[in-house]
C-alpha positions in Angstrom: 0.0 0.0 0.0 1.5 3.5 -1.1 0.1 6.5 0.4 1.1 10.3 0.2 0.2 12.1 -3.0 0.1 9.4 -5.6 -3.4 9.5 -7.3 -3.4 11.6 -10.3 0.3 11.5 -11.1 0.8 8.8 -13.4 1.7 6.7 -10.7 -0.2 3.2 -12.0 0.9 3.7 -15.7 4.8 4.1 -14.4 4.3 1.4 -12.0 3.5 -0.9 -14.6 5.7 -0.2 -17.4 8.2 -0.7 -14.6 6.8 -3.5 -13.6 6.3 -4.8 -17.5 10.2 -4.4 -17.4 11.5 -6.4 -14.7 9.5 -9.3 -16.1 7.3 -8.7 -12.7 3.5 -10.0 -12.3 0.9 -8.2 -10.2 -1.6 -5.5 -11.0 -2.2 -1.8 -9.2 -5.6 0.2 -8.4 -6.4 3.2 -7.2 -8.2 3.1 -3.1 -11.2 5.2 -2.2 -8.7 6.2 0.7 -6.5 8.2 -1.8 -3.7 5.7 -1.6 -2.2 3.0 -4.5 -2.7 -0.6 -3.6 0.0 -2.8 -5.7 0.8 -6.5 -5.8 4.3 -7.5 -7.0 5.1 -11.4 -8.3 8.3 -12.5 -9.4 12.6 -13.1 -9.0 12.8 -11.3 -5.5 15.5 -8.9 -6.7 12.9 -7.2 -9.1 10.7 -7.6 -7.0 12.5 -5.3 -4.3 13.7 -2.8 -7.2 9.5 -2.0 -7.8 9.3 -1.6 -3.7 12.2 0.4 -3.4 10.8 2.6 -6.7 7.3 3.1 -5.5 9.4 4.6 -2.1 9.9 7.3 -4.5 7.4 6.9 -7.6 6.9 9.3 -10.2 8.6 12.6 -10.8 5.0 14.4 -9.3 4.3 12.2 -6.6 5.0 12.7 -2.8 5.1 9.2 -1.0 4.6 9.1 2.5 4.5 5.8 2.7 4.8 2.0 1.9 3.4 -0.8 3.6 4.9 -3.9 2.7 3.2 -7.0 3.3 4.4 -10.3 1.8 1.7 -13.2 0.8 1.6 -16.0 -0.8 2.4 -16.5 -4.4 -0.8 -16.2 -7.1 1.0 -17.6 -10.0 0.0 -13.8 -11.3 1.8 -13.1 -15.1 1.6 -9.7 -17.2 0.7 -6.6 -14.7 -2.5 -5.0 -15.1 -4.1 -1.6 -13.4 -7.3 -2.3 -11.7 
């Protein structure tokens, strides 16, 4: 979960080209809290790149915050925005 000013900044679309990228499965939507909720599948090191981005996220966002929590794997392939 990424909170802080990151609805309306292109932060999804970046997310998932990034994500596209790495070869990383997962998808990211929009909260009606204002935050990003994002699901990341895949080699842990790319895996911990797209954490360590969203830390930072677009050039117009201002992250607050990331909550990391790690689950199970979905067998999840391609990244889609919800």
């Amino acid at each position: 979960m990424i909170s802080g000013r990151v609805q309306g900044v292109w932060f999804r679309d970046s997310l998932q080209r990034r994500a596209q990228r790495a070869g990383v499965g997962g998808w990211a939507r929009n909260t009606a809290a204002g935050t990003v909720e994002a699901v990341f599948e895949g080699p842990a090191g790319e895996v911990e790149q797209l954490v360590a981005w969203c830390r930072l996220g677009p050039p117009d966002a201002e992250v607050e915050d990331v909550d990391v929590v790690e689950e199970q794997t979905e067998g999840l392939r391609g990244f889609e925005i919800r």
